[in-house]
C-alpha positions in Angstrom: 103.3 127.0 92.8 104.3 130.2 93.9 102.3 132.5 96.1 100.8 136.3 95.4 102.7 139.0 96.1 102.4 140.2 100.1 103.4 142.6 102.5 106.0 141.4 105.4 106.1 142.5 109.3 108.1 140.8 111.7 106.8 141.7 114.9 109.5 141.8 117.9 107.4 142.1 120.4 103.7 141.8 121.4 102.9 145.8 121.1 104.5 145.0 117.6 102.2 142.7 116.6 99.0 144.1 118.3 99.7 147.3 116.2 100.2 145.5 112.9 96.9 143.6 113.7 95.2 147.2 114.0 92.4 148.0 112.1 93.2 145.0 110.1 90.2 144.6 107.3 91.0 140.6 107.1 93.6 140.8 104.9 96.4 140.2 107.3 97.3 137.3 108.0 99.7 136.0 111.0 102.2 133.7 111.0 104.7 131.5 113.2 105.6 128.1 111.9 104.1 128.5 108.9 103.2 124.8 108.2 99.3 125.5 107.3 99.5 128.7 106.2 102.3 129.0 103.7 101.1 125.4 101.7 97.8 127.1 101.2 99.0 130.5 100.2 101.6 128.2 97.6 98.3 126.8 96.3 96.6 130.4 96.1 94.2 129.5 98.6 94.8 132.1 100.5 96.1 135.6 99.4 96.7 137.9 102.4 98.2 141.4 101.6 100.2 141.3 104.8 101.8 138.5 106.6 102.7 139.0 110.5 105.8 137.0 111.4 105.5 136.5 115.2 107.9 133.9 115.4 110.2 135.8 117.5 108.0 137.4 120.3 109.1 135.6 123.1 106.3 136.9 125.5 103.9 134.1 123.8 106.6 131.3 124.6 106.5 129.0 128.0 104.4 126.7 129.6 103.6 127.2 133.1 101.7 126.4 136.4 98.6 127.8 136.9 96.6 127.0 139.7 95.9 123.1 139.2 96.3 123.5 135.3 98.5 125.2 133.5 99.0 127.9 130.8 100.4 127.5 127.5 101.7 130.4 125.3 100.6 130.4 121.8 104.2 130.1 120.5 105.0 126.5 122.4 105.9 124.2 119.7 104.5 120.4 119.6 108.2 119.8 120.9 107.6 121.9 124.0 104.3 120.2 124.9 106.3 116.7 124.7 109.0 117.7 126.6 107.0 119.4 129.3 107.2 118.0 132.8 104.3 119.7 133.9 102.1 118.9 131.1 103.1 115.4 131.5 101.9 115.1 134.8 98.8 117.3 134.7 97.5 116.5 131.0 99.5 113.4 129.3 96.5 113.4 126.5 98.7 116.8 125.0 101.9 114.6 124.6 100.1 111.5 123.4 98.4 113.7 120.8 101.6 115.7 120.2 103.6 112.5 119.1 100.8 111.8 116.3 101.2 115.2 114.2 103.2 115.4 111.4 106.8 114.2 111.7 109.9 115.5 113.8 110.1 118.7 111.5 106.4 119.6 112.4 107.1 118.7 115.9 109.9 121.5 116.0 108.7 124.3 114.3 104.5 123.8 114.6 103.1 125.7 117.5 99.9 124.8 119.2 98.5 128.3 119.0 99.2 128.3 115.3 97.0 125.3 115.0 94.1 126.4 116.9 93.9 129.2 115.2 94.1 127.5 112.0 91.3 125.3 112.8 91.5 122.7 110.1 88.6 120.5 111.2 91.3 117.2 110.7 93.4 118.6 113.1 94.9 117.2 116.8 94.6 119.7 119.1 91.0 121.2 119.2 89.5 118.5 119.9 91.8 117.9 123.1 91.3 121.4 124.3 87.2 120.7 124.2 87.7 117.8 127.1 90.2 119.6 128.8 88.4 122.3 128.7 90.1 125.2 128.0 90.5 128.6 127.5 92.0 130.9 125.0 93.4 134.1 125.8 92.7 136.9 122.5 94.5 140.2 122.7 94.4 143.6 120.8 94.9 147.0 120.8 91.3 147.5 122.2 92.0 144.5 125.3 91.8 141.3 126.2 89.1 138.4 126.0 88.7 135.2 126.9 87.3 132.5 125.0 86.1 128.8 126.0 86.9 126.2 123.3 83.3 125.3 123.2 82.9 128.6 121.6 86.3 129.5 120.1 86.0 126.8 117.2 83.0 127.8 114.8 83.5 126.3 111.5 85.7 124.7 109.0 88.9 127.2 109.6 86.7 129.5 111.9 86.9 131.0 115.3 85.9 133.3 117.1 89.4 135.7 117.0 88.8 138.8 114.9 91.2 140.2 112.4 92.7 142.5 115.0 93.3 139.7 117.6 95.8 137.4 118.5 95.9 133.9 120.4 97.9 134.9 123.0 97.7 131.9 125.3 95.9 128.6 126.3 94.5 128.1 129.8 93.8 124.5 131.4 92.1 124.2 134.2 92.8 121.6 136.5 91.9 118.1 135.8 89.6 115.7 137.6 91.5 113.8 139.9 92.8 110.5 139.1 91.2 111.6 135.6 92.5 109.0 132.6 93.1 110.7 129.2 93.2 109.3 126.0 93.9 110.4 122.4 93.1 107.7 119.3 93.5 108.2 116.0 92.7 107.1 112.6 94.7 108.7 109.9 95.4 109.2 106.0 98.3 107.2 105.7 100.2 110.1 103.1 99.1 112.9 105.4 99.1 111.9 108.8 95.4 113.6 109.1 92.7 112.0 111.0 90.6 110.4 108.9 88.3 110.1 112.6 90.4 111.0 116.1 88.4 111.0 119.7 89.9 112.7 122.9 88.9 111.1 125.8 88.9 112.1 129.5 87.5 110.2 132.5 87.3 110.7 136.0 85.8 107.6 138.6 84.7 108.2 142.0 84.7 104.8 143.6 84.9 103.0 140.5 82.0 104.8 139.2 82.4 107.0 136.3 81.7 110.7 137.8 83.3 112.6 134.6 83.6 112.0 131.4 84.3 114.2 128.3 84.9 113.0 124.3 85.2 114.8 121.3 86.0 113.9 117.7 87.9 115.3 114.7 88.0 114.8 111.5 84.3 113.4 111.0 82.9 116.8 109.9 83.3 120.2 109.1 84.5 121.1 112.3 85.7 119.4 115.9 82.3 117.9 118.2 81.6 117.2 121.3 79.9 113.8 121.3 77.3 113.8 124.3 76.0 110.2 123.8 79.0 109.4 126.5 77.3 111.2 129.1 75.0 107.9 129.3 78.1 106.4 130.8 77.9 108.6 133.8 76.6 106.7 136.8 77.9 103.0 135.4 80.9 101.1 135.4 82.2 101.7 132.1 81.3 98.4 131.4 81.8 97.1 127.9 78.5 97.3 126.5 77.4 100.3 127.9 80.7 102.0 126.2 79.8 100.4 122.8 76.2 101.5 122.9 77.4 105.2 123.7 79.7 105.2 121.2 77.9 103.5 118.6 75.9 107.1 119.0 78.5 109.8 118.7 77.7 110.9 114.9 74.5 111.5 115.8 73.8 114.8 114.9 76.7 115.2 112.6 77.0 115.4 109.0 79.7 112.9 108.5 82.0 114.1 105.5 83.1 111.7 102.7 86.2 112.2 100.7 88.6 110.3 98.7 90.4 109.0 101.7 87.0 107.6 103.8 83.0 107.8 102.5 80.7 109.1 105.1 79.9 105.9 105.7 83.6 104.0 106.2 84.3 107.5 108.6 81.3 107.1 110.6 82.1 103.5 111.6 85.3 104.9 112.2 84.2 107.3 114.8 82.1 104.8 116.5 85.5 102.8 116.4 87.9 105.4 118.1 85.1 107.0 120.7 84.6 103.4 122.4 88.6 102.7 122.0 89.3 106.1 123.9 87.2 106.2 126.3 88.2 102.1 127.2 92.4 103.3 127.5 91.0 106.9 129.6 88.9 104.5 131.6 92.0 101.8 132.2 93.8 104.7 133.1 91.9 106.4 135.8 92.9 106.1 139.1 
């Protein structure tokens, strides 16, 4: 299919864009790698009258140390987050999830900011940045904000920027120490989607678990935190307390069915990558 007719700005620098985004009324759109955007504006499902091209603002590129964490730009590619030293020290979970999306030609061209701002409740990425969590940095011409994930993601393709901001960048904050991270996923075998995907991090104090964070993707119509594991705080992480934690992590979700998993089959699923996640984060911690 072809898409509507639209407007085109390619923004060189961050001023560029900011004023493009100025007063925007929704029908603006921006783009970078274009992966999302452009197969649903093919398909008509969405029509912006504008498209902002930020691909070449090089102010929103870079990954960096900050403090004990780091910052990400919005423009780092899945490519940059594998091939980060930094992140694969500080956070391997980003790789490990990284490695799972798309193929190579995804990898190059998709950027992590792109995708979070997407917020495609299948996706990697958001559920990651809810146990790491982060923060994301929104710019416009009227200043900055920042956002925690826990309230950045709000829907099914909803967040909390407004049509005159821009993800700028992606704060982490330091990790636990000795923290193990974990990413597992279940996918759509055409699509590479999560049919159900859990992020775990976990973080023992004399083999006692002292921290632990999970989320899940593509259960519902958006990314969850799944606060059943905080049971496992205080034990061992021995194997039946893990199973009876995870065998509660859809509680209080309205599981999705679809042609590729009924509620049911997806919610066994979740129960399946929750216990598996949290089990490698565990082996991992140190």
């Amino acid at each position: 299919m072809i898409p509507t007719s639209f407007d085109y700005v390619r923004a060189a620098s961050l001023r560029d864009a900011l004023n493009a985004l100025a007063g925007s009324d929704g029908t603006t759109k921006v783009i970078a790698g274009g992966h999302s955007l452009v197969p649903m504006m093919k398909f008509r499902l969405a029509q912006p009258a504008r498209l902002v091209d930020i691909g070449g603002v090089g102010e929103l590129k870079g990954i960096v140390e900050h403090r004990k964490g780091a910052r990400i730009g919005a423009l780092a590619t899945y490519r940059d987050v594998i091939e980060s030293p930094l992140l694969a020290e500080r956070f391997p979970i980003l790789a490990e999830t990284a490695h799972q999306i798309g193929d190579t030609q995804v990898r190059n061209r998709g950027t992590i900011g792109g995708a979070l701002a997407h917020a495609d409740p299948a996706s990697d990425m958001p559920a990651v940045m809810l146990v790491l969590g982060a923060e994301f940095t929104l710019r416009s011409k009227r200043g900055k904000r920042v956002v925690p994930a826990a309230e950045f993601f709000q829907g099914a393709f909803q967040t909390a920027v407004a049509g005159d901001e821009l993800l700028v960048e992606v704060t982490l904050p330091g990790a636990p120490r000795g923290a193990g991270m974990a990413y597992v996923k279940q996918m759509a075998a055409a699509s590479g989607y999560a049919l159900a995907a859990a992020a775990a991090v976990v973080g023992r104090t004399r083999k006692t678990i002292s921290h632990i964070a999970v989320a899940l993707t593509g259960v519902g119509d958006q990314h969850h935190v799944v606060r059943s594991v905080q049971d496992l705080v205080g034990t061992k992480g021995e194997p039946e307390a893990i199973a009876a934690a995870a065998a509660k992590a859809v509680e209080g979700i309205d599981v999705q069915g679809d042609v590729h998993a009924p509620a049911p089959y997806r919610a066994h699923l979740a129960t399946v990558v929750v216990r598996q996640a949290i089990e490698r984060a565990l082996a991992r911690a140190k």
